[in-house]
N, C-alpha and C positions, 0 to 999 in steps of 0.2 A: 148826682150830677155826672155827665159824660167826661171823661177826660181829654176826649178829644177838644170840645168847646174850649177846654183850657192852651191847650197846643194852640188850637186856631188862633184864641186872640194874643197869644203873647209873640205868637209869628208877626200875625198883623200890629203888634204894637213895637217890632223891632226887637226881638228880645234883647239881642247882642248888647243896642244903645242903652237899653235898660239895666241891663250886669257890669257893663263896665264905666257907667257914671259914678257920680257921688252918690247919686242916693239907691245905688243897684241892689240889688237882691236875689237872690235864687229863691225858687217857687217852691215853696214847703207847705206842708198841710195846713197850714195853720192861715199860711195867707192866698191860697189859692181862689179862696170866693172873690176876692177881689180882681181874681181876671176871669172872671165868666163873663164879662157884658150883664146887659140890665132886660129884661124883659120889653119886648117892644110890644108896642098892639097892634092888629091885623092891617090897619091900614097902612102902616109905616112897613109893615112887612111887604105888603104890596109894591109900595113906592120901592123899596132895596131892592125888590124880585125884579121890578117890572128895571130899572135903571142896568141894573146886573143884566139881561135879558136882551136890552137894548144894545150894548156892549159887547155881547157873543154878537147878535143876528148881522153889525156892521163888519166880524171879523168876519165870519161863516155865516154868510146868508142863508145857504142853504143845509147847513150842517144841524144835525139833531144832536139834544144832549140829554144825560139820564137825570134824572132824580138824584142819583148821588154824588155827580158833578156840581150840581144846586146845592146838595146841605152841605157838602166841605165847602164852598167858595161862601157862604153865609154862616152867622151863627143863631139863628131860626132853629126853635125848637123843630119837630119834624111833621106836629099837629099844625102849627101853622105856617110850616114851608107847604104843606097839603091842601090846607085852606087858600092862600093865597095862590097858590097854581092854578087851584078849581077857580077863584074869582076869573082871573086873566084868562083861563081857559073859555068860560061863561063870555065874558068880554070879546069875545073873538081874537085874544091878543096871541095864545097860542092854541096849539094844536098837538095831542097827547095821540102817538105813534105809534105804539104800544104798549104795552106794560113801563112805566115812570119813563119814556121815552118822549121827548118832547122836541115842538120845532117851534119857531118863533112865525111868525106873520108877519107879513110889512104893516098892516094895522096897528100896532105895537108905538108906529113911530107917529102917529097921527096926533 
């Protein structure tokens, strides 16, 4: 398992509120599986991509963003941050810049 996914969700779950309630804890080997997240399937990864996506394109319409901007702000394994890119890219929803370089489409919001 990456260690980062672990970081990611204990940011996004608050760690701080998490350590200094009643029922806190610090993240030890033992309990760590429990903050990976749960495996999603490709459509729902779509859905996360595509709503995340939507979000950037209203701050920075015109701004591109990398591939590894997308897998820290998600916790998508990397085969289906890949897949799901390719869908929306397929889709007309974005548009690949470069090498994991990507820009959103106003299609996106349709």
């Amino acid at each position: 398992m990456d260690s980062h996914k672990v970081l990611n969700n204990h940011v996004k779950a608050d760690s701080l509120d998490l350590l200094s309630g009643d029922r806190g804890r610090v993240l030890t080997s033992s309990n760590f599986r429990e903050c990976l997240g749960h495996e999603i399937s490709e459509i729902e990864a779509e859905e996360l991509l595509r709503t995340l996506l939507r979000s950037w394109a209203r701050v920075h319409p015109t701004g591109a963003l990398e591939l590894k901007d997308l897998y820290v702000s998600t916790d998508l394994t990397p085969e289906i941050l890949r897949r799901a890119l390719e869908e929306l890219e397929y889709q007309d929803h974005i548009k690949e810049l470069g090498q994991n370089v990507y820009v959103v489409k106003e299609k996106i919001f349709a």
